[in-house]
C-alpha positions as CSV (number, residue, x, y, z in Angstrom):
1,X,9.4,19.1,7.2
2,X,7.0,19.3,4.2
3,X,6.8,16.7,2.0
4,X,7.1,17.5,-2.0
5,X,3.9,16.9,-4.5
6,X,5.2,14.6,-7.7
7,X,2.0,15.3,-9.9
8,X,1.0,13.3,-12.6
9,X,-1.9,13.7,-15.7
10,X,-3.6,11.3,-13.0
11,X,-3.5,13.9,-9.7
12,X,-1.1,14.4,-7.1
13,X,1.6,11.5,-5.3
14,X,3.9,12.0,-2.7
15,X,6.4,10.2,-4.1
16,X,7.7,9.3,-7.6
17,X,7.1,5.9,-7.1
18,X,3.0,6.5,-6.2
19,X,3.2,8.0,-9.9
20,X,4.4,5.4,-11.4
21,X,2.1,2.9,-9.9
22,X,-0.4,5.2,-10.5
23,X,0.4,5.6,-14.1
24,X,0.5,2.3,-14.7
25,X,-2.8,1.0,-13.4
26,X,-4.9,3.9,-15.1
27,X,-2.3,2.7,-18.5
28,X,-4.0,-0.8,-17.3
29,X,-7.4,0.5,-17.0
30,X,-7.8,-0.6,-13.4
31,X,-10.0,1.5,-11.4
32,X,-8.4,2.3,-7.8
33,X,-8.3,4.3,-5.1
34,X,-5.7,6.4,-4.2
35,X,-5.1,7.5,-0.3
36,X,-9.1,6.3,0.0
37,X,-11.0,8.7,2.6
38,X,-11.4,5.9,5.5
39,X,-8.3,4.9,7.7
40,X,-7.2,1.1,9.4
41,X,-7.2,2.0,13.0
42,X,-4.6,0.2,15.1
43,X,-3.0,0.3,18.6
44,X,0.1,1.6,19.2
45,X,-0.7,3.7,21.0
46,X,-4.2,4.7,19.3
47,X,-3.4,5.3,15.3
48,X,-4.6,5.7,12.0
49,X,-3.2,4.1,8.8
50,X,-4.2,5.5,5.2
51,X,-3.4,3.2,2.2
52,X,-1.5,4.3,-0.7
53,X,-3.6,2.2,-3.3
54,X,-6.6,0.1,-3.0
55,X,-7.4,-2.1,-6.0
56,X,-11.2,-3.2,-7.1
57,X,-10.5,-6.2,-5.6
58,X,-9.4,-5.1,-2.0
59,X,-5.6,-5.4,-2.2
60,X,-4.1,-2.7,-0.5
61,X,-0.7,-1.9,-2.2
62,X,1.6,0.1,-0.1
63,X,4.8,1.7,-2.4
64,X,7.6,2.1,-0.3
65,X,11.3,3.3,-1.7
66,X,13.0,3.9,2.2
67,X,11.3,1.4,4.4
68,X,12.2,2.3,7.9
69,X,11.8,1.0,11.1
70,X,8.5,3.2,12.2
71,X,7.4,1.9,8.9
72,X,7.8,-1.8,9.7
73,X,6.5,-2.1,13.0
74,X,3.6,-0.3,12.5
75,X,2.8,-2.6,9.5
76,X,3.9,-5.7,12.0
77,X,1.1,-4.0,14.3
78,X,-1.4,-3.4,11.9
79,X,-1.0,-7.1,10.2
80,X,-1.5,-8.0,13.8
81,X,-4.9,-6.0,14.6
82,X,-6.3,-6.6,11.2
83,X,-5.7,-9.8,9.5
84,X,-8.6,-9.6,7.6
85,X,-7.0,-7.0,5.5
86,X,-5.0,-8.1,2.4
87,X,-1.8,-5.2,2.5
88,X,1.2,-5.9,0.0
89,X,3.9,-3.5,-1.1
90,X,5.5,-2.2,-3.9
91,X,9.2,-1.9,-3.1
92,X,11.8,0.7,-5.0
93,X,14.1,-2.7,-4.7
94,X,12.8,-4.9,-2.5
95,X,16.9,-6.1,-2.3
96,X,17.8,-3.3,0.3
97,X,18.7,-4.4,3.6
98,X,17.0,-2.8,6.3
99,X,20.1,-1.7,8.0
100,X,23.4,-1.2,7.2
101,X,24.3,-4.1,9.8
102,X,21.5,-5.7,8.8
103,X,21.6,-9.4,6.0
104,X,17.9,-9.0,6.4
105,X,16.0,-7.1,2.6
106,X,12.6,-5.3,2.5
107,X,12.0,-8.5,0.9
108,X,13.3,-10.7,3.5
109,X,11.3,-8.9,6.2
110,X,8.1,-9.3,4.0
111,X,8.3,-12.9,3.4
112,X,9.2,-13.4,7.3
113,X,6.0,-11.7,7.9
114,X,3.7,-13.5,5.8
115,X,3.5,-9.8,3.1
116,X,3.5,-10.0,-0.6
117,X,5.7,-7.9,-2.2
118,X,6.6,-6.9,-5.8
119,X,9.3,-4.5,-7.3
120,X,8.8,-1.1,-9.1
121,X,5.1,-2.5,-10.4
122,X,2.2,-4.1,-9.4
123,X,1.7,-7.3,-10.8
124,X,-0.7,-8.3,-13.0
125,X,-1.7,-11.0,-11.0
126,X,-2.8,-9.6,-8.5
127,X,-5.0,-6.9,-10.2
128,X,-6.8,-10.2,-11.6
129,X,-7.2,-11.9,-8.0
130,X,-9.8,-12.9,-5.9
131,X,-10.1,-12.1,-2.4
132,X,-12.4,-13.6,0.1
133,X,-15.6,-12.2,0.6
134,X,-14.4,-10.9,4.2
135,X,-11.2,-9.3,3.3
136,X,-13.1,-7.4,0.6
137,X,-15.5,-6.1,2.9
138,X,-13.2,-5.1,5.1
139,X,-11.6,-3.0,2.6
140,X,-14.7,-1.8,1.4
141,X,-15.3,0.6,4.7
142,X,-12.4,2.3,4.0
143,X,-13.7,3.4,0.8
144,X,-17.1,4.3,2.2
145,X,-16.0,7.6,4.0
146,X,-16.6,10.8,2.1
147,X,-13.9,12.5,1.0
148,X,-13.9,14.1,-2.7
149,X,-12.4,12.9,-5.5
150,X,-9.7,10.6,-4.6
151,X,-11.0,8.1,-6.8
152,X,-8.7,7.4,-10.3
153,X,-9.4,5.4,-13.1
């Protein structure tokens, strides 16, 4: 199944969210990069992972409005094989359970797992952070890799 392009005046998302996110940092006048040209490798077995956003300072933000269970354990795995790597989300409503049997939220599963999280926006505060000089270098080679213009400001 194909996946349908939400565009904005600031390129083409794959999901409304992305937009908005992506709206709102350029609105901010933070310079990021959207689905940057490296990937976090990870075992599984073998995989790739390419971030949604990754902000000046490192943070990778990762919008999710369904998060399902592919979803989670692969970020449970990649936490796991790269904790140098800063990843927090951007939730639809972090509120949701992750089952319909399920007491446990997006949120829940996130604070369980040592992830930031935020709702509908990325916060301020963490556009303003300061990451240590490792986990910014880490992000850094995924930025490195040639691509075209997947950079947004």
């Amino acid at each position: 199944m194909r996946m349908k392009k939400r565009t904005s005046k600031n390129g083409i998302y794959r999901s409304g969210l992305e937009v908005k996110v992506a709206d709102e940092l350029t609105q901010l006048g933070v310079k990021f990069h959207y689905e940057p040209a490296g990937w976090v490798v990870y075992q599984k077995p073998p995989s790739r992972y390419k971030p949604d956003f990754v902000l000046p300072n490192g943070i990778i933000v990762e919008t999710k409005g369904q998060f399902l269970s592919s979803d989670r354990s692969k970020h449970k795995l990649i936490k796991a094989q790269n904790p140098e790597l800063d990843i927090r989300f951007v939730f639809s409503n972090s509120r949701t359970r992750i089952g319909s049997k399920s007491k446990t939220t997006y949120g829940m599963w996130c604070e369980r797992l040592g992830f930031q999280y935020a709702d509908k926006s990325v916060p301020l505060d963490w556009i303003d952070e300061t990451l240590p000089k490792e986990t910014k270098e880490s992000t850094k080679a995924l930025l490195k890799c040639k691509r075209g213009k997947k950079q947004r400001r």
